[in-house]
Structures are given as C-alpha cells and as structure tokens.
C-alpha positions as CSV (number, residue, x, y, z in Angstrom):
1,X,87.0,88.5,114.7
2,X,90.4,89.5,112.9
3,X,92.5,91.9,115.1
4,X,95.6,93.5,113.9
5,X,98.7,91.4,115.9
6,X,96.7,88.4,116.4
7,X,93.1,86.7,115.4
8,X,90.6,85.0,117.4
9,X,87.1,83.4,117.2
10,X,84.6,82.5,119.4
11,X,83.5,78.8,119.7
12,X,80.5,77.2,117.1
13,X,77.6,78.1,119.0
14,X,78.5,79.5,122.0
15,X,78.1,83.3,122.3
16,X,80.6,84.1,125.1
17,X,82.9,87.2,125.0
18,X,85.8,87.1,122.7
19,X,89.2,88.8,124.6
20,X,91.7,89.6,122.6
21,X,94.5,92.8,121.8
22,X,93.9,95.5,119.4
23,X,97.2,97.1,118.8
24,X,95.9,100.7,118.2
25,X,99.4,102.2,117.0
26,X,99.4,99.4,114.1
27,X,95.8,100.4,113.1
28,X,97.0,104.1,112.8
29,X,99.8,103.2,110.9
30,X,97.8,101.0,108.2
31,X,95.1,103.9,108.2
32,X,97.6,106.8,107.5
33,X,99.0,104.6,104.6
34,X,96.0,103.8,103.2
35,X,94.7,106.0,100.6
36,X,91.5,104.1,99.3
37,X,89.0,105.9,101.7
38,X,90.1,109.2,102.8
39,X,89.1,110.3,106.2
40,X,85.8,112.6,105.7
41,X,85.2,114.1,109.8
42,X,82.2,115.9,108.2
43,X,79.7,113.0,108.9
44,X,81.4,111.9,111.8
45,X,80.4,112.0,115.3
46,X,83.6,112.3,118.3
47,X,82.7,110.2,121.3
48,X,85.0,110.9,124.2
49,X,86.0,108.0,126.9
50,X,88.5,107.4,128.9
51,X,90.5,104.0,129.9
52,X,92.9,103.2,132.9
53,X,96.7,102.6,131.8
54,X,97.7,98.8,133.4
55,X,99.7,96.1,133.1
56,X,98.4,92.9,131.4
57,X,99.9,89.6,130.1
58,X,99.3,89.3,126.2
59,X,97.4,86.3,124.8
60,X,99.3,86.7,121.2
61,X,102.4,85.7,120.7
62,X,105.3,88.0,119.5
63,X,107.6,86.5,117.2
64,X,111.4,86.8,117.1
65,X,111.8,86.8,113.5
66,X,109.0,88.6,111.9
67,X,110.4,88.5,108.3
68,X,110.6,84.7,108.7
69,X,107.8,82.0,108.7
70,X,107.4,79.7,111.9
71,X,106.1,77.4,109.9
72,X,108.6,74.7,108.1
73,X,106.5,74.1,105.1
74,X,105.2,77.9,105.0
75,X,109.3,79.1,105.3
76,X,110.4,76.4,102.5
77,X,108.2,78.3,100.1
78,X,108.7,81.6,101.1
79,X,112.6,81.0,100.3
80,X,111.8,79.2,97.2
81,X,109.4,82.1,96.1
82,X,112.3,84.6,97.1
83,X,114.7,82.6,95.4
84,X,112.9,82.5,92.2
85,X,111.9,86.8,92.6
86,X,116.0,87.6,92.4
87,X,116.8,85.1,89.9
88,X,114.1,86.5,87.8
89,X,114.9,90.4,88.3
90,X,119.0,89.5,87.6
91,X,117.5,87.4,84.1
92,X,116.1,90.5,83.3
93,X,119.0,93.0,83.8
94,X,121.3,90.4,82.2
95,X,119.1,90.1,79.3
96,X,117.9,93.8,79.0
97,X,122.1,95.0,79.3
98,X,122.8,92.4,76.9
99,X,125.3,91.1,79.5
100,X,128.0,88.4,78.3
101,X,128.9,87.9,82.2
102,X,128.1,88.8,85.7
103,X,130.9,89.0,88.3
104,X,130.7,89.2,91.9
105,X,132.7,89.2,94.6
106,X,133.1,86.2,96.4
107,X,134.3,86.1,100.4
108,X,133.6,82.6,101.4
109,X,130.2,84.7,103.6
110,X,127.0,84.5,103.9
111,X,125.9,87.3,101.5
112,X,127.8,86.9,98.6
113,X,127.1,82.6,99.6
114,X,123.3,83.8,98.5
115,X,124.1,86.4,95.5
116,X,126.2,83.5,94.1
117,X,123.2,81.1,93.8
118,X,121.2,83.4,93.0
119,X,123.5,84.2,89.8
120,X,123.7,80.8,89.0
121,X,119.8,80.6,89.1
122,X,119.7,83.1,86.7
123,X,121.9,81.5,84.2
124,X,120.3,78.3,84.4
125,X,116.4,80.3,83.6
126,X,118.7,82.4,80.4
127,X,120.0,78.3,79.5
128,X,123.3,79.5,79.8
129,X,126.5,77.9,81.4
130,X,127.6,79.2,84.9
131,X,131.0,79.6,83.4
132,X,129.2,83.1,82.4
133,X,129.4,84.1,85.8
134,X,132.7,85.4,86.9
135,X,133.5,84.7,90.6
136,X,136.3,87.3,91.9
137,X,138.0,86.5,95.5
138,X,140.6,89.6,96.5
139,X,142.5,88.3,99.5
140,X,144.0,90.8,101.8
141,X,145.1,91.5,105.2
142,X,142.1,90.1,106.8
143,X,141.4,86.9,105.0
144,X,141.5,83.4,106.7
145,X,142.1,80.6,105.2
146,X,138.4,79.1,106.1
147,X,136.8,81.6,104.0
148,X,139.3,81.7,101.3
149,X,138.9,77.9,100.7
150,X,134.7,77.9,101.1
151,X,135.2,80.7,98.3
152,X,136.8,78.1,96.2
153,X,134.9,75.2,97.3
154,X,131.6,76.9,96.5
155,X,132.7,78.1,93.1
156,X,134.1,74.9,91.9
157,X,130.7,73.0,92.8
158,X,129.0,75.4,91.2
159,X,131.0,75.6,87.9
160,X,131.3,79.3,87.6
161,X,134.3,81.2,86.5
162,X,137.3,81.5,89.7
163,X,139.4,84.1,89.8
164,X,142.0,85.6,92.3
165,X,143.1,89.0,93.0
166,X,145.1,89.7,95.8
167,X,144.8,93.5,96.6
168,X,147.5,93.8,99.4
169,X,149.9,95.3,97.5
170,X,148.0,97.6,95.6
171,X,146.2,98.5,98.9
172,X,149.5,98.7,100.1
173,X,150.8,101.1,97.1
174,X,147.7,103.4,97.9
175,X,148.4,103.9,101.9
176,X,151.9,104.9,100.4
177,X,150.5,107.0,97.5
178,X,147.9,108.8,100.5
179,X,150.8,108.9,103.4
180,X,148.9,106.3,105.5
181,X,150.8,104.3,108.3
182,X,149.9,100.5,106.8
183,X,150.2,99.9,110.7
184,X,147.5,102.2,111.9
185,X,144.0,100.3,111.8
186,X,141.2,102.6,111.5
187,X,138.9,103.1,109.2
188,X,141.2,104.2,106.2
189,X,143.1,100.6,107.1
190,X,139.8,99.2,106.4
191,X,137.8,101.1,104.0
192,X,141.1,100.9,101.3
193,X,140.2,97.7,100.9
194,X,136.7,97.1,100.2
195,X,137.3,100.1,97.7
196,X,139.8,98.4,96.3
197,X,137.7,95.7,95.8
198,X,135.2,97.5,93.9
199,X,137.7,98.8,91.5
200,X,139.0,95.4,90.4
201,X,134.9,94.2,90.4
202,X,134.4,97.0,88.0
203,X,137.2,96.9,85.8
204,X,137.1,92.8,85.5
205,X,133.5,93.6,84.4
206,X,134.3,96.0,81.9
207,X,136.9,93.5,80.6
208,X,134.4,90.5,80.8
209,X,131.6,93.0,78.9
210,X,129.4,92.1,82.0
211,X,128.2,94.1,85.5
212,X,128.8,94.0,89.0
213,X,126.1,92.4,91.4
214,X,125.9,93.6,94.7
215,X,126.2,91.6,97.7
216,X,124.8,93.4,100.4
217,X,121.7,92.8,102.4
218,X,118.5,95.0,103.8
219,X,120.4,94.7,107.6
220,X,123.6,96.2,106.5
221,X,121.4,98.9,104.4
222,X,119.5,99.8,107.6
223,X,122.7,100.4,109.9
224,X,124.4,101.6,107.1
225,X,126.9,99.0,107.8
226,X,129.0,99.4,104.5
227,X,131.7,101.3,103.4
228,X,130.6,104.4,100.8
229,X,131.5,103.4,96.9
230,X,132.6,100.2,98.1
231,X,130.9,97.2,98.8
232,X,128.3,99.7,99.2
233,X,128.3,99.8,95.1
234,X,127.4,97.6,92.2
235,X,125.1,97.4,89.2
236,X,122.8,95.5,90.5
237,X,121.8,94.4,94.0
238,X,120.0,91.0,94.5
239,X,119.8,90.6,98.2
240,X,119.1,94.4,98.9
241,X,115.8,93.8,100.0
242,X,116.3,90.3,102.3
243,X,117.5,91.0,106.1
244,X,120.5,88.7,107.3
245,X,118.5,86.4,108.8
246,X,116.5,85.5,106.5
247,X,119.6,85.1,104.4
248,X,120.7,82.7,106.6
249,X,117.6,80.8,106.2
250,X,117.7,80.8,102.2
251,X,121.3,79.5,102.8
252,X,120.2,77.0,104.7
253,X,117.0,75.8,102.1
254,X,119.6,75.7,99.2
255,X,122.1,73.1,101.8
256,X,119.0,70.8,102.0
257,X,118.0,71.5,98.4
258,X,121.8,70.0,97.5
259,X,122.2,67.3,100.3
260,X,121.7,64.6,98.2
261,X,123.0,65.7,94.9
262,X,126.1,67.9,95.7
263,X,126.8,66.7,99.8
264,X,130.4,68.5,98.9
265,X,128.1,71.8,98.1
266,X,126.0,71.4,101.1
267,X,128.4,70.8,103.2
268,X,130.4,74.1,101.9
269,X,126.9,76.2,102.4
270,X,126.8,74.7,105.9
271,X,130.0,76.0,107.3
272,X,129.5,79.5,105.6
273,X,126.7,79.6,107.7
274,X,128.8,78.7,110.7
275,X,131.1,80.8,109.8
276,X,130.8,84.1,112.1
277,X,130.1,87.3,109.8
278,X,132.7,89.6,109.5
279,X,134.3,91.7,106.8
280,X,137.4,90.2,107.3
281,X,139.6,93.7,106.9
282,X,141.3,93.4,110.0
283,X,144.4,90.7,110.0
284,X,143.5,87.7,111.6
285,X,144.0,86.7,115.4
286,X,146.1,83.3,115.3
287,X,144.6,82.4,112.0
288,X,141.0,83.0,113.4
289,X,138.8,86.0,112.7
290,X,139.8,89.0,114.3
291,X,136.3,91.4,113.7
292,X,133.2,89.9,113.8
293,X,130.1,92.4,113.0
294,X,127.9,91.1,115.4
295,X,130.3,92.4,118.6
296,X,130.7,95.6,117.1
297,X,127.1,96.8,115.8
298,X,124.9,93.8,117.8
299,X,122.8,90.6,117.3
300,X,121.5,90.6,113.9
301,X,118.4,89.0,115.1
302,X,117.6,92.0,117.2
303,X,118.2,93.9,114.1
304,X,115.6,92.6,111.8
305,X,113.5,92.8,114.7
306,X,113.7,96.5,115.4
307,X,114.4,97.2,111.7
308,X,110.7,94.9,111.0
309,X,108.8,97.1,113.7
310,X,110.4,100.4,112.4
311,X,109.7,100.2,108.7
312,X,106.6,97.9,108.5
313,X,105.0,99.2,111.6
314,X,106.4,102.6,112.2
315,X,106.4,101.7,115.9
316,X,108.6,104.2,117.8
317,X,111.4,103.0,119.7
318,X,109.1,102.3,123.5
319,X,106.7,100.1,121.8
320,X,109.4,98.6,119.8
321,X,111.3,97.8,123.3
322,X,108.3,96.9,124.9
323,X,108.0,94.0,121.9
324,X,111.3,92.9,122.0
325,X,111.5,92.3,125.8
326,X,108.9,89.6,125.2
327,X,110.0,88.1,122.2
328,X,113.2,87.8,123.4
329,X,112.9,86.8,127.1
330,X,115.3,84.8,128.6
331,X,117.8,85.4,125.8
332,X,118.6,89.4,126.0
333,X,118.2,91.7,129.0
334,X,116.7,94.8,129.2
335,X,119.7,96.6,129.3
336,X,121.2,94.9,126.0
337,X,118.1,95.3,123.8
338,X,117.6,98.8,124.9
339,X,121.6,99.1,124.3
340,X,121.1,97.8,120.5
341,X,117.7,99.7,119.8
342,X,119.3,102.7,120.5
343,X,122.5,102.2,118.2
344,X,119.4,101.1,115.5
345,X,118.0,104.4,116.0
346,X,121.2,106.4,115.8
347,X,122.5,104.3,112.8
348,X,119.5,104.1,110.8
349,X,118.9,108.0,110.7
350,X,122.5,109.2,109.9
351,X,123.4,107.1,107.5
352,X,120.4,107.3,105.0
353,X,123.2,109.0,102.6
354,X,124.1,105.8,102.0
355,X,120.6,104.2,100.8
356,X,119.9,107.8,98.8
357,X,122.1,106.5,96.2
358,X,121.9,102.7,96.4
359,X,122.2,100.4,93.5
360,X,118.7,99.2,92.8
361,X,117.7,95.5,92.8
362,X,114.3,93.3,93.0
363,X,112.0,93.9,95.7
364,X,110.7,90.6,97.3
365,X,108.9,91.0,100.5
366,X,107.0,93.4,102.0
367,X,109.8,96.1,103.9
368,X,112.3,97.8,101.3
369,X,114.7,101.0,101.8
370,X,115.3,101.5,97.9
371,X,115.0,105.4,97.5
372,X,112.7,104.6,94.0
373,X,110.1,102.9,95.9
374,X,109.1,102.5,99.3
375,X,111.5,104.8,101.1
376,X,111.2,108.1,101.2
377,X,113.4,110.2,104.0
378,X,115.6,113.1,104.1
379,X,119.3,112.4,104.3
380,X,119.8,114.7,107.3
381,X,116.7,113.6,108.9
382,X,116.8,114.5,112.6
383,X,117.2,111.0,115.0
384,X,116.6,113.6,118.1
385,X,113.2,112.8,118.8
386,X,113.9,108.8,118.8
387,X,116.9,108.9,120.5
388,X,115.4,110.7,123.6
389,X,112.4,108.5,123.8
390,X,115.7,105.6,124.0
391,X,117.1,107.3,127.0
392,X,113.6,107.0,128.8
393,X,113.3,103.1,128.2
C-alpha cells in the first residue's frame, strides 16, 4: 500500500494488518491542487466517525533535508541533472540575447562558487572559451582576505575573465553625496554597497555587450534575505530555484568531480564551503568575518526545512514544528526551532515585494517562488494567522 509520507507492504503470503501513517493534511493539499478530477458531492455519500486525539511514535522517518537525496548515488545524479538544467537555461539566454559575455559577481561564497560553474558549463555546451565569462570582485569594507583570494583562485582555475573593482571610495563618495556618517553601520552602511555592486555588474555588462547573472538562491528569496535592486537584481538568475543547502551539496559534487584533475580547484571549492556565509558588508573583526547570516536570520538547514513543508506541503506552522522537532532531535530544541519558524513565517510574508519582481531563471526541482510560475501571493499578504498559531507552539 503507498501512503503519502511513507510506503509499506505486507509480507509475500501472509495476510496480516499492514500499520502505517496517513498524513491527512498532505492528501488535502495534493487534492486541492489537483485539477484532473474535480470533486462532484452529488453522488457522494458523507459518513460521519469520530477518532480519539493521542500520542503515538511514528514508524516513517522524517528527513532533515527534504530537497536533498539520502541516497549517495541517488544525490550524485540529482546534482548532475541540476547541474546540467541551469547550464542549459543560461545556453539559451546567452544564445537567444546574442550575448558576447556574461559577468557575475564573484565573492569567494558559496552562491556565486555555484553560478560560476554553472556559467562556465554553459560556455563549454555553446563551445566557447571561458574567457567569455567576465568575473567581477568589488572589495569593500567588509571583505577578508580568505574570500578575496578563493575569488581569485577559483577564477584563475577556471580560466574566466578576472577583474577588480574596489567600491570603497565610490561607496564612500555616495554616503558624502547622501549626508551619511561612513561610521554609522546600519542598513544604509550596508545596503550602499551591494547597490554599488550592481551598478558596476551592469555597466561592465553593458561595456562587455553581455548580462548580469544573478547569484542568489531559493533560501535567501524565501526570507527575503537580499537587499532591493541589489544583489536582489540581475538578468538572469541561475540558482533562484536551489535552497542553500542543496547548494552546498552541488559545491561539494563539482570538488569531487575536479579532485583528480584540478586538486588546486577542489581544494578552492572546499574551503568556500567552509567558509561561513556572510555578505561580508560589515568590516572585519581581526581579519575574520564580522556577520555571518546564519547568527542573524538562523540555521539554514532549518530553513529549507520549514521553507520545504511550507511551499510543497502547505503545512501550517504546528504541523511544521511538530516535524521539525523529530527530524531534528538532539540537535535543536524546542525553543530554537519554534524561535526560527516563527522568523520564517514573519520573513516569508512581508517580504514577497521582493520575489514580485524577481529576475527570472530555470526551474529545476519541484518548489519555486518565481511570480511567472508556481507562486502566486499578494505582496501585502497578511502573516497574522501564522504568526499566532507560532505563539501557541
């Protein structure tokens, strides 16, 4: 018998009772989206019955990374088939522009790590060279020397195009230009500079007769964590639709891909993946990152988690909680994942604005926020209901 959340089967021959969970909120959810067979409550018949609410261990097991195979073998292809899906969909913007470049912004982190093989992916299916793709790093008050130098590393390996910009003093220039204390570190301090960094992506594009590719991943896009018209923006976004972790694991696939032929290039991906995510905009504490995204808006991993369950599911935030407690036993409390579920929920509803206008990009699994496809939600949406079912947890 197949059961939605897990799948059992008696033994050959033996006709004993076969236990297992139906999870009755994921069969409403698949019903209401499916279309195929409307419901027709003329030629049904309404049987009322009533069950006890309790308490009971569950035979299936609840994974902590649903957009992520368990399975080695099963995981390597899924990142190769990913892999090939945005190399294909950036071939075909690069071909239907007519595109003599692509330029990206390169940070020495994980997101742009990914868009950067990606682009050179693409070049190799349109049998061009990688010196095509132009590889811009803007230095600024944040940047560390680790990242700077993977940034250089990476590109060199890879062949592509290296430039550098440092932005400080036209960031600088535009705190003066706006009367803003270059001491004060708020979010003007910050967002001046991912801005910035847009406008010197653009323009080098224009110059290079190419387009921008976006960096940004699904996880950032659900919290919204990106600044408006900055790296929020490009011409094309490649990783929009893969969560952080899984970026981390298509990372990691490309290191073992290059182990043998490139150990310099593996070894590079390797310590971008050690390297804690952070958009490096505040300055540097003793040469070491100074804001690391993960303290500020929580574990990515219990991100995708919630963000898997939210979308794919439409669970609402008790069941969600009541999922997450198991996977994650023994590694978050209750009090933290209920913590992080509930700054999910607040995030995810007010800042929608930012996916209504989002640069669109390939699709390449099964949970997407693009505005022209699966998402559809109002940009003032009300989080009212879902927040006060977080306050009961």
């Amino acid at each position: 018998i197949g059961l939605i959340g897990t799948y059992v089967e008696s033994k050959l021959f033996e006709n004993e009772i076969t236990v297992s969970e139906i999870d009755i909120k994921k069969l409403a959810f698949e019903r209401r989206k499916m279309s195929t067979y409307p419901a027709d409550e003329k030629d049904g018949i309404g049987i009322g019955f009533g069950l006890d609410f309790e308490e009971t261990a569950l035979t299936r097991h609840i994974s902590k990374t649903p957009f992520i195979p368990a399975n080695t073998a099963e995981r390597d292809y899924r990142c190769n088939l990913i892999l090939q899906m945005q190399s294909q969909g950036l071939k075909k913007r690069i071909e239907h522009t007519n595109a003599k470049s692509v330029v990206i912004g390169i940070s020495g982190g994980l997101d742009s790590c990914l868009a950067l093989l990606v682009c050179v992916e693409a070049m190799d299916l349109l049998k061009r060279p990688h010196s095509d793709i132009v590889a811009v790093t803007m230095p600024c008050f944040g940047t560390t020397k680790r990242t700077r130098s993977n940034a250089e590393i990476m590109c060199n390996a890879l062949g592509v195009t290296f430039r550098e910009v440092d932005i400080t003093k036209s960031v600088l220039q535009h705190f003066e230009d706006i009367g803003h204390d270059k001491d004060n570190h708020n979010v003007v301090f910050e967002n001046g500079q991912a801005r910035e960094r847009t406008k010197v992506l653009m323009n080098i594009a224009n110059q290079e007769n190419g387009f921008v590719v976006g960096t940004g991943d699904l996880s950032e896009l659900a919290l919204g964590w990106a600044t408006y018209n900055g790296d929020h923006m490009s011409m094309y976004a490649v990783n929009g639709s893969i969560p952080k972790m899984l970026v981390r694991y298509l990372v990691a696939y490309e290191a073992d891909l290059n182990e043998k032929d490139d150990p310099q290039l593996a070894a590079c991906l390797r310590d971008i993946l050690d390297t804690p995510v952070s958009p490096e905009l505040l300055p540097p504490k003793e040469g070491e990152i100074a804001q690391k995204t993960e303290d500020l808006v929580g574990p990515y991993e219990l991100h995708d988690f919630f963000l898997y369950h939210f979308v794919c599911n439409g669970f609402a935030p008790a069941k969600i909680f009541f999922m997450a407690q198991r996977a994650f036993c023994g590694i978050y409390d209750r009090e933290t994942i209920k913590k992080w579920l509930t700054t999910f929920c607040r995030r995810f509803f007010i800042q929608q604005f930012k996916r209504s206008c989002m640069p669109d990009g390939p699709k390449v699994g099964n949970c997407s926020l693009s505005p022209r496809g699966d998402w559809k939600m109002p940009t003032d949406a009300c989080s009212a209901l879902w927040l006060a079912e977080c306050d009961t947890l």
